[in-house]
LUMGU-112036 format. One line per 2 residues: number of its first residue (from 1); their letters; for each residue x negated, y negated, z negated of C-alpha. Coordinates in Angstrom, 3 decimals. Layout:
% residues N
NUM) A) X:Y:Z  ...
END
This chain:
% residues 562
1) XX) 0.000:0.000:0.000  -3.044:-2.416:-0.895
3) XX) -5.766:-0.911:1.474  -7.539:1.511:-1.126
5) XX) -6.719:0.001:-4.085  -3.689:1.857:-6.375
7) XX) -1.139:-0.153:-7.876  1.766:1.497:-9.822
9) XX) 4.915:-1.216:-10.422  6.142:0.077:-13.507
11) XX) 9.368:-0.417:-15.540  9.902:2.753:-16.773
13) XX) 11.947:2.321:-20.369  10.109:4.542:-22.157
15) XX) 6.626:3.698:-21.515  7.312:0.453:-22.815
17) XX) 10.324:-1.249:-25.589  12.492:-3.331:-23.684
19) XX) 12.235:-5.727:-26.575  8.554:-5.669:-27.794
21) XX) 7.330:-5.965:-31.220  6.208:-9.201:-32.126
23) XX) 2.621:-9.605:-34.266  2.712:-10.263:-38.130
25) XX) 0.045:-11.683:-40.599  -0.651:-9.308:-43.162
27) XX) 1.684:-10.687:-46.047  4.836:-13.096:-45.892
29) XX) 4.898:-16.562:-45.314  5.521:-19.088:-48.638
31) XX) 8.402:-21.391:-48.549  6.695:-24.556:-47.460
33) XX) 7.240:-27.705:-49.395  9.851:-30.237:-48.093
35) XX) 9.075:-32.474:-44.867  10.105:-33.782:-41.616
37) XX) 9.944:-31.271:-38.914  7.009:-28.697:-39.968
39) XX) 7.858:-25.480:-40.321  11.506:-26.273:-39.413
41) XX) 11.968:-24.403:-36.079  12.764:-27.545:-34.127
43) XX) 10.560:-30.453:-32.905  11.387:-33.548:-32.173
45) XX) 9.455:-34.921:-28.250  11.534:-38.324:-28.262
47) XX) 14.717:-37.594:-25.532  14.351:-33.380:-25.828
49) XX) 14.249:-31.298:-28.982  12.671:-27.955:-28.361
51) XX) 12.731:-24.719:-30.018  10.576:-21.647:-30.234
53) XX) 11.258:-18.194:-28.802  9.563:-15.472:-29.908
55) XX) 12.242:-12.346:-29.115  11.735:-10.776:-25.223
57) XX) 12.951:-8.324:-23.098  10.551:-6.654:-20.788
59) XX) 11.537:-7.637:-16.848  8.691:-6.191:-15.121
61) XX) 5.227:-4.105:-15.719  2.444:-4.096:-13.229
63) XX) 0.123:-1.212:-13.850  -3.206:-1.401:-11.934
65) XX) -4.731:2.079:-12.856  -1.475:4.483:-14.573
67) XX) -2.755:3.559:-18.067  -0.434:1.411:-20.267
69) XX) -3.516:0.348:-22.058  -4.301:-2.116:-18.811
71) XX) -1.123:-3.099:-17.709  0.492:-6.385:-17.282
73) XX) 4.044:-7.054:-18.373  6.700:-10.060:-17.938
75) XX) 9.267:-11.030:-20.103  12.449:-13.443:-20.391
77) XX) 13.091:-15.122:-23.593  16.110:-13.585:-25.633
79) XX) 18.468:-15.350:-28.227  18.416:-19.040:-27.365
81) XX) 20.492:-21.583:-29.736  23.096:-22.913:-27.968
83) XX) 22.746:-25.535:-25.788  18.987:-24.605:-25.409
85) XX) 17.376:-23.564:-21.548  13.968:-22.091:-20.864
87) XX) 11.578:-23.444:-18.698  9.886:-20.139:-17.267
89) XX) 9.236:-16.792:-18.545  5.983:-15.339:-20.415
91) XX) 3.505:-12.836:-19.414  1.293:-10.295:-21.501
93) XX) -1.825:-8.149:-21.602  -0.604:-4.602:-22.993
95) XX) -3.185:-3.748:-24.330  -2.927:-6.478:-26.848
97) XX) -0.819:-7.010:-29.691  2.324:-9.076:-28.861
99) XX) 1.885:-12.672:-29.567  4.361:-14.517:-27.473
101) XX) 6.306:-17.645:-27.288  8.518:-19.673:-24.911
103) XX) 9.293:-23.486:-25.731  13.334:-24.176:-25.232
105) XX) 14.776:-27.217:-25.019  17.854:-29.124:-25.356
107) XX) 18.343:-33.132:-25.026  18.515:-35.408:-27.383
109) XX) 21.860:-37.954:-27.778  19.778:-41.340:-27.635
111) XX) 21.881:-44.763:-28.304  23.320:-46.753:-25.655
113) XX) 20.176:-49.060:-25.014  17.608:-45.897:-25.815
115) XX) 19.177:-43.905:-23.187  17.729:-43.770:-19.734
117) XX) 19.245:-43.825:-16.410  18.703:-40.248:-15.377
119) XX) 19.119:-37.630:-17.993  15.789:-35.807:-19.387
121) XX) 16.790:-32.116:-18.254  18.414:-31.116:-14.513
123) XX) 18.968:-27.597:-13.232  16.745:-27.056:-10.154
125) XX) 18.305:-26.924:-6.617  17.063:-23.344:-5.714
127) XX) 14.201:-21.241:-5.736  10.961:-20.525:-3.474
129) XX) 9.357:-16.861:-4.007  5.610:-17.274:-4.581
131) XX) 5.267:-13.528:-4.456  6.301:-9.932:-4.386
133) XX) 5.250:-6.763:-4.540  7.145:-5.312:-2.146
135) XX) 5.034:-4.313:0.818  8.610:-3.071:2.588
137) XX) 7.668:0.483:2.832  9.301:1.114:-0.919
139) XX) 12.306:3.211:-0.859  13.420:1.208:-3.710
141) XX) 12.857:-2.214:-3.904  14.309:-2.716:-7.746
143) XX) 11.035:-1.612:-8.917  9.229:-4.051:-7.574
145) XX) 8.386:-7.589:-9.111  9.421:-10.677:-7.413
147) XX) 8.031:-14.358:-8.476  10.267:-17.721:-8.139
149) XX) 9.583:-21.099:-8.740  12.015:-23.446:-9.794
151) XX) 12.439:-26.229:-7.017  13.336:-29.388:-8.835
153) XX) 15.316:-32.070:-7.843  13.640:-35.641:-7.186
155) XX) 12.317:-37.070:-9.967  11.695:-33.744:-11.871
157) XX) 9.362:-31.420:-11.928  9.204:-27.307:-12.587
159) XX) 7.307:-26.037:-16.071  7.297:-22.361:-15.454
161) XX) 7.960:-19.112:-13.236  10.626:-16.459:-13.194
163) XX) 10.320:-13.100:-12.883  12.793:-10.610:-11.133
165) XX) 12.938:-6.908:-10.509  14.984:-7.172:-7.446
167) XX) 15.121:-9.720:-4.507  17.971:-11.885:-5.705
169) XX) 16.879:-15.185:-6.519  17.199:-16.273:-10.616
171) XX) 20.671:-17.971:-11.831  20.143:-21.962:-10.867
173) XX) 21.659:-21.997:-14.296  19.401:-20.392:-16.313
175) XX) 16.450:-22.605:-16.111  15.609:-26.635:-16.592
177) XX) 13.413:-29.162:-14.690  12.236:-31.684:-16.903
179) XX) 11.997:-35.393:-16.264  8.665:-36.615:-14.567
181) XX) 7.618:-39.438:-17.235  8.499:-36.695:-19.882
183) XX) 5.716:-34.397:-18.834  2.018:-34.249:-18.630
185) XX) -0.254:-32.370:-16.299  -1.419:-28.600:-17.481
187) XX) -4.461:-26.578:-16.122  -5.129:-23.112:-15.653
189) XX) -6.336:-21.516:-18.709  -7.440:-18.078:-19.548
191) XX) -6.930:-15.292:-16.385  -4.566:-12.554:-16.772
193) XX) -4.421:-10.770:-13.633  -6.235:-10.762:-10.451
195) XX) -5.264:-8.539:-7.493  -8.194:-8.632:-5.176
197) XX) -6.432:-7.085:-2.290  -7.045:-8.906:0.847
199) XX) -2.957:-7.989:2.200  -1.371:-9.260:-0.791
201) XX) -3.882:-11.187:-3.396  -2.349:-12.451:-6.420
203) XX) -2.932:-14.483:-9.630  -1.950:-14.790:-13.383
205) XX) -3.082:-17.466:-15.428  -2.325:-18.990:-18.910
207) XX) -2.054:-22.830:-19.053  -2.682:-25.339:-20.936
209) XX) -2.464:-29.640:-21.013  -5.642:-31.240:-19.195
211) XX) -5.553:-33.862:-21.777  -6.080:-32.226:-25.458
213) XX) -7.258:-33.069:-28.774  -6.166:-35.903:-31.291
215) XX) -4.933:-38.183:-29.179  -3.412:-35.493:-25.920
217) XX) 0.095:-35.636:-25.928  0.599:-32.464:-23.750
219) XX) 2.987:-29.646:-25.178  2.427:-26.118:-23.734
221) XX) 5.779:-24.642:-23.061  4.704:-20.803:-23.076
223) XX) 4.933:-19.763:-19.686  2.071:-18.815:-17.004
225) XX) 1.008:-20.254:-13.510  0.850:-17.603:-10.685
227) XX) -0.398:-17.770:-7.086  -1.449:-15.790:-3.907
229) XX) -4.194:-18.371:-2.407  -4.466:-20.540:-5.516
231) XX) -7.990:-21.377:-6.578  -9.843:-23.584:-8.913
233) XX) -9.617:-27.232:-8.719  -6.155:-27.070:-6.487
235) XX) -2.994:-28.525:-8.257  -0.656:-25.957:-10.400
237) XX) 3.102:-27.112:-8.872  3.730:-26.900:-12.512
239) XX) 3.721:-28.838:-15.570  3.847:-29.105:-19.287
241) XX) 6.268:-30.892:-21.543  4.710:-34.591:-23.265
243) XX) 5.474:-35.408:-26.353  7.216:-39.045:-26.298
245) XX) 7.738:-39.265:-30.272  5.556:-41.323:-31.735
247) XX) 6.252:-40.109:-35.485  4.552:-36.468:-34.267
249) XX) 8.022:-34.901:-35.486  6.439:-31.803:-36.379
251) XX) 3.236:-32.492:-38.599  3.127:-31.537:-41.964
253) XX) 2.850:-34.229:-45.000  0.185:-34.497:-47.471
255) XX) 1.760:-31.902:-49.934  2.033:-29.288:-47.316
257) XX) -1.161:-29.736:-45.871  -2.751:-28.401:-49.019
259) XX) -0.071:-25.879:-49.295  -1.326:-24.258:-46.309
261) XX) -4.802:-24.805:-46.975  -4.395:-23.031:-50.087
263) XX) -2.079:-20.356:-48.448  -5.066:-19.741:-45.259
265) XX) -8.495:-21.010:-46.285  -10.826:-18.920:-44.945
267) XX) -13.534:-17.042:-47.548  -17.027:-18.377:-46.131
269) XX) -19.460:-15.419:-46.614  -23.415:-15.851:-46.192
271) XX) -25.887:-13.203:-45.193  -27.189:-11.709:-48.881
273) XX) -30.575:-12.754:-47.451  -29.481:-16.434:-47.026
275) XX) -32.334:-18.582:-47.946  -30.405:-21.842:-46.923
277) XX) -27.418:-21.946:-48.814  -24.478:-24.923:-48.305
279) XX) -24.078:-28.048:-50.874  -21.630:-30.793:-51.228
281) XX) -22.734:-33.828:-49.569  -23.130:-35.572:-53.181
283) XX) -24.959:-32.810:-54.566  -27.505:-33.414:-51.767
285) XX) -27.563:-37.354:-52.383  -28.543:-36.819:-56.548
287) XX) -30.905:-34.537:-55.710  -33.696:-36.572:-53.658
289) XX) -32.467:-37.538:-50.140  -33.504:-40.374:-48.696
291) XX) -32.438:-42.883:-46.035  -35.294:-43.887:-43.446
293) XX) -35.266:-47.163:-41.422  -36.958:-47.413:-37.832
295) XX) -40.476:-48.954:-38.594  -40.434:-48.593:-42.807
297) XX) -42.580:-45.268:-43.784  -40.536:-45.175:-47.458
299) XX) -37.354:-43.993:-47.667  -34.764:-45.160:-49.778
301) XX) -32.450:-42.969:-52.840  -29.226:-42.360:-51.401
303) XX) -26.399:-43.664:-53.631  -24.179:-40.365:-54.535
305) XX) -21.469:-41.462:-52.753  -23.672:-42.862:-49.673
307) XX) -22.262:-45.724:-50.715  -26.038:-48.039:-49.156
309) XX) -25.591:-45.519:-46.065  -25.390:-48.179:-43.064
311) XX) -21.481:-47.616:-41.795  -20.621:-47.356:-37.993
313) XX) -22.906:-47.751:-34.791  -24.130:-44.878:-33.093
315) XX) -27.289:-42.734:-33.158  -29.982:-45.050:-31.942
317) XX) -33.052:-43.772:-33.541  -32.940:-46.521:-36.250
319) XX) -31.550:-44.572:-39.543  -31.877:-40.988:-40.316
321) XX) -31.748:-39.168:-43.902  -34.394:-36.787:-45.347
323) XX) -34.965:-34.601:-47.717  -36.839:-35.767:-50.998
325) XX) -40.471:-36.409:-50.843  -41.113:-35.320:-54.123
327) XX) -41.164:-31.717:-55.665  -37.808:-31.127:-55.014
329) XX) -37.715:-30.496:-51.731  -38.140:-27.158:-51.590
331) XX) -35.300:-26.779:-53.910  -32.916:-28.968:-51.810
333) XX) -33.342:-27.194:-48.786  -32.173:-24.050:-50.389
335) XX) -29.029:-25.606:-51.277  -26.203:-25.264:-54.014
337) XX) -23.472:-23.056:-53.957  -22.318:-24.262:-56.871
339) XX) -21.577:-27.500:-55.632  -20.511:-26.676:-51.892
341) XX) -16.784:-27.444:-50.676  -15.704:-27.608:-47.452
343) XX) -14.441:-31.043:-45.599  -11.603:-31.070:-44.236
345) XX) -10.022:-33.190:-41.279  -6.308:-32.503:-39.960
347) XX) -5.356:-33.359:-36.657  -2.771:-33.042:-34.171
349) XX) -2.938:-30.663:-31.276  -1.195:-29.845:-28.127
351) XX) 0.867:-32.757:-28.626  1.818:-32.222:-32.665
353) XX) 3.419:-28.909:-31.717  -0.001:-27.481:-33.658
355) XX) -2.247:-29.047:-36.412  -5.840:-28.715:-36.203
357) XX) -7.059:-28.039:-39.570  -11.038:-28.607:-39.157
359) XX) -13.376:-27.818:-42.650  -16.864:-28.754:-42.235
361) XX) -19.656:-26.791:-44.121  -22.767:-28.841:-45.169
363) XX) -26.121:-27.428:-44.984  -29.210:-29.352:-46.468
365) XX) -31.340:-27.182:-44.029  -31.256:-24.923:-40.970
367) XX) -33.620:-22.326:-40.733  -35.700:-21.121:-38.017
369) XX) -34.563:-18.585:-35.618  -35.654:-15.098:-34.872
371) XX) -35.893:-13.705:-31.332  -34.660:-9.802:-30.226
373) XX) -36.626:-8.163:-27.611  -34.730:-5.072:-26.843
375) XX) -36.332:-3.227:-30.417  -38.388:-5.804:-31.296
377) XX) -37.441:-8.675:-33.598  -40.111:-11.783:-33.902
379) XX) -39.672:-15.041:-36.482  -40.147:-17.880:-34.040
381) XX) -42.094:-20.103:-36.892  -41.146:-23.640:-36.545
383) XX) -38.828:-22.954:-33.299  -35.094:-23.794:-34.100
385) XX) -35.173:-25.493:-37.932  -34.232:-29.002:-38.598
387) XX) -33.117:-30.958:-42.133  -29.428:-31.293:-42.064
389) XX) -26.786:-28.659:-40.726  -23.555:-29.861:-40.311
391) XX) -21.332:-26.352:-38.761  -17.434:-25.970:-38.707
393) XX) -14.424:-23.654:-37.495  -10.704:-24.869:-37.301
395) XX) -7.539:-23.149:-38.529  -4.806:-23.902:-35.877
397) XX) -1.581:-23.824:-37.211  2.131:-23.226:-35.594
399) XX) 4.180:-26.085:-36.025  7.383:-24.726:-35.806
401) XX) 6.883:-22.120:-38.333  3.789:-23.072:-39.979
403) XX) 1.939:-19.655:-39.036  -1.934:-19.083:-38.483
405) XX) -2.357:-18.815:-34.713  -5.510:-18.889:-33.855
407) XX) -9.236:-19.764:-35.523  -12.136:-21.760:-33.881
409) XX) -15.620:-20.280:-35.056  -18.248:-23.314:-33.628
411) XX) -21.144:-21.265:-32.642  -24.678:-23.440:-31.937
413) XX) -23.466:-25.270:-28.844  -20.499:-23.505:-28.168
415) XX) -17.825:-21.595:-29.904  -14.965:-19.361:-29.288
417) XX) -10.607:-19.543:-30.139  -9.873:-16.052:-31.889
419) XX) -6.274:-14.814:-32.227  -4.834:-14.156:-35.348
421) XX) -4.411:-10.753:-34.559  -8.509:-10.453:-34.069
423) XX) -9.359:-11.766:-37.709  -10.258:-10.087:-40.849
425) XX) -8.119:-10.949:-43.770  -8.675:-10.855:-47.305
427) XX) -6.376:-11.960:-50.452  -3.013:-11.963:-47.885
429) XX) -3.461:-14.316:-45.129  -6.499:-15.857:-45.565
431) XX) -8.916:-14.938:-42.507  -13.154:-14.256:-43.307
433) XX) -15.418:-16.357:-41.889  -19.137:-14.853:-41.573
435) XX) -21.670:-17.469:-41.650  -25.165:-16.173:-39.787
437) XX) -28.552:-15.921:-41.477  -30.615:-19.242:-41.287
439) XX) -28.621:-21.044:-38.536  -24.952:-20.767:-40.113
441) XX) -23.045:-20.007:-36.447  -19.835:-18.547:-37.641
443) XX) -18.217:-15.222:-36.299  -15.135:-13.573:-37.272
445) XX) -16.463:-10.340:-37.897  -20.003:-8.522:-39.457
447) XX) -22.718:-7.812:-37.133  -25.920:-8.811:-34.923
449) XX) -24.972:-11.467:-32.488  -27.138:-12.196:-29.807
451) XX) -27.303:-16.024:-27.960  -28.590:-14.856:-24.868
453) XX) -28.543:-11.725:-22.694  -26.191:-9.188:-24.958
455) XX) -26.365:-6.505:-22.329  -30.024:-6.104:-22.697
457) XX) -30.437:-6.989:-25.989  -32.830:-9.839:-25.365
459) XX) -32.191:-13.430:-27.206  -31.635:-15.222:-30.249
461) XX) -30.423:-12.875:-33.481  -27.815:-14.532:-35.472
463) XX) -27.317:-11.706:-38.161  -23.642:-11.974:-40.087
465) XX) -23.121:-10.369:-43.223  -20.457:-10.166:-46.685
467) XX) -22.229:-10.489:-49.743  -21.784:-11.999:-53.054
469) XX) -22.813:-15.137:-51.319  -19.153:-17.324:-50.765
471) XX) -17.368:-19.931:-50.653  -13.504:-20.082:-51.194
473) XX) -12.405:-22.720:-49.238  -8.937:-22.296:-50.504
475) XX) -9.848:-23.865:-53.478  -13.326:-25.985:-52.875
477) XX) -12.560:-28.253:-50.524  -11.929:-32.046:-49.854
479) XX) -9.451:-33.803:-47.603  -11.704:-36.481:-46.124
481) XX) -9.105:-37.361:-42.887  -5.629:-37.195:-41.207
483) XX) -5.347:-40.297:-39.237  -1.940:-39.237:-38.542
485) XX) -0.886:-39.938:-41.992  -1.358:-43.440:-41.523
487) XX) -3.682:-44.364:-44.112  -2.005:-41.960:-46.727
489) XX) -3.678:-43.481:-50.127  -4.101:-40.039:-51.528
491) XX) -6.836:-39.114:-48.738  -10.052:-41.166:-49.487
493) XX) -12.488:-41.183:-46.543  -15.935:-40.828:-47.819
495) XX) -18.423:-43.470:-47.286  -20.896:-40.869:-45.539
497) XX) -18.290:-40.152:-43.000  -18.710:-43.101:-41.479
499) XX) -22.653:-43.044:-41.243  -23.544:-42.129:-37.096
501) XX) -26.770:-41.794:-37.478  -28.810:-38.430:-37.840
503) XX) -29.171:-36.107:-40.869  -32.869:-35.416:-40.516
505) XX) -36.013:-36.898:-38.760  -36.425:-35.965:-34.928
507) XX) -40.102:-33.899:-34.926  -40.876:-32.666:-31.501
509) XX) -43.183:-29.820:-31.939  -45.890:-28.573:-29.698
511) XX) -43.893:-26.000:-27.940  -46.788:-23.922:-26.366
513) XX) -49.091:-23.684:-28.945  -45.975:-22.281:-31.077
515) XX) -45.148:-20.170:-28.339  -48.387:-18.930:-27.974
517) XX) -48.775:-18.194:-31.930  -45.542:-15.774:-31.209
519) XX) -46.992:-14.222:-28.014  -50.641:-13.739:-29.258
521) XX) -49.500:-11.139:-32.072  -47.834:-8.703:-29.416
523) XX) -50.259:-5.963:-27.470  -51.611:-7.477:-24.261
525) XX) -48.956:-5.944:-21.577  -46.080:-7.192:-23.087
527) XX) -47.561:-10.630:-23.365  -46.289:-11.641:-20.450
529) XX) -42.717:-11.239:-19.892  -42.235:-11.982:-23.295
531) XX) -43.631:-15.489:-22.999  -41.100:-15.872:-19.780
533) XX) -37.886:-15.061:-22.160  -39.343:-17.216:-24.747
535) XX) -39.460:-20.524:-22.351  -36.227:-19.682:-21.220
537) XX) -35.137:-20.409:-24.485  -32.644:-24.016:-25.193
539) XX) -34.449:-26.702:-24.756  -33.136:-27.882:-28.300
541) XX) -34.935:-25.011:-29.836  -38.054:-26.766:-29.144
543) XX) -37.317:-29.446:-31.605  -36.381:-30.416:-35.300
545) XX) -34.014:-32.852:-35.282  -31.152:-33.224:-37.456
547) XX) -27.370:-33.451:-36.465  -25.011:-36.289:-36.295
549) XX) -21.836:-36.059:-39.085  -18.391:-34.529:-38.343
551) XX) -17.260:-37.776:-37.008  -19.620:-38.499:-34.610
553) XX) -18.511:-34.373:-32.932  -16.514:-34.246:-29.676
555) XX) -14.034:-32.514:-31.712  -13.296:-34.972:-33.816
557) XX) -11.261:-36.632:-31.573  -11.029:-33.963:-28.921
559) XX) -10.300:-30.152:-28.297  -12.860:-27.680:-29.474
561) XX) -14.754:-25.996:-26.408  -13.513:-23.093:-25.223
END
């Protein structure tokens, strides 16, 4: 049917539920203190009220390979309130646990002068098929999939496809084209299928808003994007929905933030061989650190709330922060666990339909790295250490129901979104964070992570490890922003939060000669290749040089990466 490739369309009932069962944290949710619109089931865009869906029935299953482990199915959301229309349907990996949801919507009744001309939600006026399975050789055509797009009327624009198991075109009915000023643009996301036949090619992608992060006001509605000749860069023909309500209906208030940060605040474990343990940022202040200024060789104490820490401007080269000249610095670099908390800012995301909640982990010191050369494992001296270590991960929390969906581990440069599903839990719902030896990347499970080539087990180690070496950040932490708020009194900003410079002095080290000390103590024929993975190495390896603060991040303000 597709040259030599097999494809089975699938939708036999008892290979898969028609109604599938949906993904649960490992203990009950608490009753969330009183609000405006978090955890209420409904949020508030401005002229439409949406609602999530999280019951399906199963339309369609495409099975590349006969094994239900690989297979993709489609679903169409079940139950809506009344008054309420979808904007698509949702697609799923099977060989994942079921963690769905569709956006509904219904309008809002605005006032007389609120109200706009044309209303915010219009039926479309039919249907284009994007795609089919059906090669016209089946005997029966019911069990293939079919793929429509909404055509919208002017002024409107599609959010979603629909999925049929027969060629008759959706119910006009059933769906809703929003309003053009009420949506934002969305991007291809995460792939979900790819059909590399060269007859009858075909695409599956998640989506997401283009414009993210504190300030995006893109909602994600649920559904996929889907195409036969589609590729990177070209336009989706769909959208997402924009949140037009300025009071971010769905964000939770002061008292429920720390209700969920005591309810899902990760445990922070550190390798039992950690030799550079966290602090608070005070704790590192009292204890020796010192501000530099460009041209002035002696540093001055740091006020324990970093109160004489220069405010604003932007890392120039002109202020950085040490560690203590004296015989203490040793003992500062190794930390205080005693002391350490976690920092926490809470932001919007996709629009307010999420909240970010972002805890930073202080570090007086990074250590050095250690290089893996297949069975080998080499300390890399100097190579990789730097004074000051600022490292996070972010909780992202469902608005509608005020449920862990996904954390952010920040790993070196990078970092990666892990489903709830994926996480370790301990004491109910709170997930484990491993911090790695020395450099403090973070990684939802134990093990030997490797920044470079994995798959032949050459680059640098970042070990992970639970020990007796934690923090709780449950209970030691400190709300330093939620902009959102508007200047809530009860959330004090820190006067180091606003200091851009760097957290340690920029030494540029003699990269060869420490290469060479590392390549030198190996027998003579493997000198060579090794020194060729060792210079292939991040450039930022090659250097000590201390971070910027939280607020100075690209998350911060934007998405994390990833």
């Amino acid at each position: 049917m597709f040259g030599c490739e097999c494809f089975v369309w699938n939708t036999t009932p008892n290979l898969l539920p028609s109604e599938p069962d949906i993904f649960s944290l490992p203990s009950p949710l608490p009753p969330w203190p009183p609000g405006q619109g978090f955890a209420s089931g409904t949020i508030n865009l401005g002229e439409i009220e949406v609602v999530k869906i999280s019951r399906f029935e199963l339309i369609w299953t495409l099975d590349l390979s006969q094994d239900i482990k690989k297979s993709v199915s489609f679903y169409r959301p079940l139950s809506l309130p009344e008054g309420c229309y979808s904007f698509g349907h949702y697609c799923q990996i099977n060989n994942q646990p079921f963690r769905g949801f569709l956006l509904a919507a219904r309008e809002v009744t605005l006032s007389t002068t609120e109200a706009a001309s044309l209303p915010a939600l219009q039926k479309p006026i039919d249907y284009t098929l994007i795609w089919s399975s059906y090669d016209g050789f089946e005997d029966d055509c019911a069990k293939c999939g079919y793929f429509w797009l909404p055509k919208p009327p002017e002024g409107y624009k599609s959010l979603g496809y629909f999925v049929t198991n027969s060629p008759h075109k959706p119910d006009l009915d059933e769906v809703r084209c929003v309003r053009a000023d009420l949506t934002e643009e969305c991007q291809a996301y995460r792939r979900i299928l790819h059909l590399h036949s060269e007859i009858f090619p075909f695409q599956v992608w998640s989506i997401r808003p283009i414009n993210r992060g504190m300030l995006g006001r893109g909602v994600s509605v649920g559904t996929f994007f889907c195409s036969s000749y589609w590729t990177s860069g070209e336009g989706l023909g769909i959208v997402c929905l924009k949140n037009s309500n300025p009071q971010l209906h769905g964000m939770p208030n002061l008292e429920q933030i720390h209700k969920l940060i005591e309810h899902y605040g990760p445990t922070v474990f550190f390798h039992p061989d950690e030799t550079y343990l966290p602090s608070s940022v005070s704790w590192f202040f009292k204890n020796g650190a010192l501000l530099y200024k460009a041209g002035d060789s002696k540093g001055e104490p740091i006020d324990g709330n970093g109160s004489n820490l220069p405010a604003g401007g932007r890392s120039d080269g002109q202020f950085w922060i040490d560690l203590p000249s004296d015989d203490r610095r040793d003992t500062v670099k190794g930390g205080n666990l005693e002391s350490a908390k976690l920092y926490i800012h809470v932001k919007p995301a996709e629009g307010g339909s999420f909240t970010d909640i972002v805890m930073w982990v202080f570090c007086p010191f990074n250590g050095p790295a250690r290089i893996k050369l297949g069975p080998v494992n080499l300390a890399l001296g100097k190579i990789g250490q730097h004074i000051g270590d600022w490292e996070h991960f972010t909780l992202r929390i469902c608005n509608f129901t005020g449920e862990l969906w996904s954390l952010y581990f920040s790993q070196h440069s990078g970092g990666k979104w892990v489903d709830a599903y994926d996480l370790e839990y301990i004491e109910g719902n709170k997930p484990i964070v491993y911090s790695s030896k020395s450099g403090h990347a973070s990684y939802p499970h134990a093990g030997m992570y490797l920044q470079g080539s994995a798959k032949v087990g050459i680059g640098i180690r970042n070990d992970a490890c639970r020990s007796k070496l934690l923090v709780d950040s449950s209970r030691q932490y400190e709300i330093v922003a939620a902009e959102y708020l508007g200047g809530n009194i009860d959330i004090i900003e820190p006067n180091w939060l606003q200091f851009m410079r760097v957290w340690g002095p920029k030494i540029v080290y003699n990269s060869r000669n420490e290469v060479d000390k590392i390549v030198n103590r190996l027998p003579l024929r493997a000198r060579n290749s090794v020194e060729n993975i060792v210079y292939k190495l991040p450039i930022e390896l090659y250097g000590e040089e201390g971070p910027t603060g939280p607020k100075e991040k690209n998350n911060w303000v934007g998405d994390e990466r990833g």
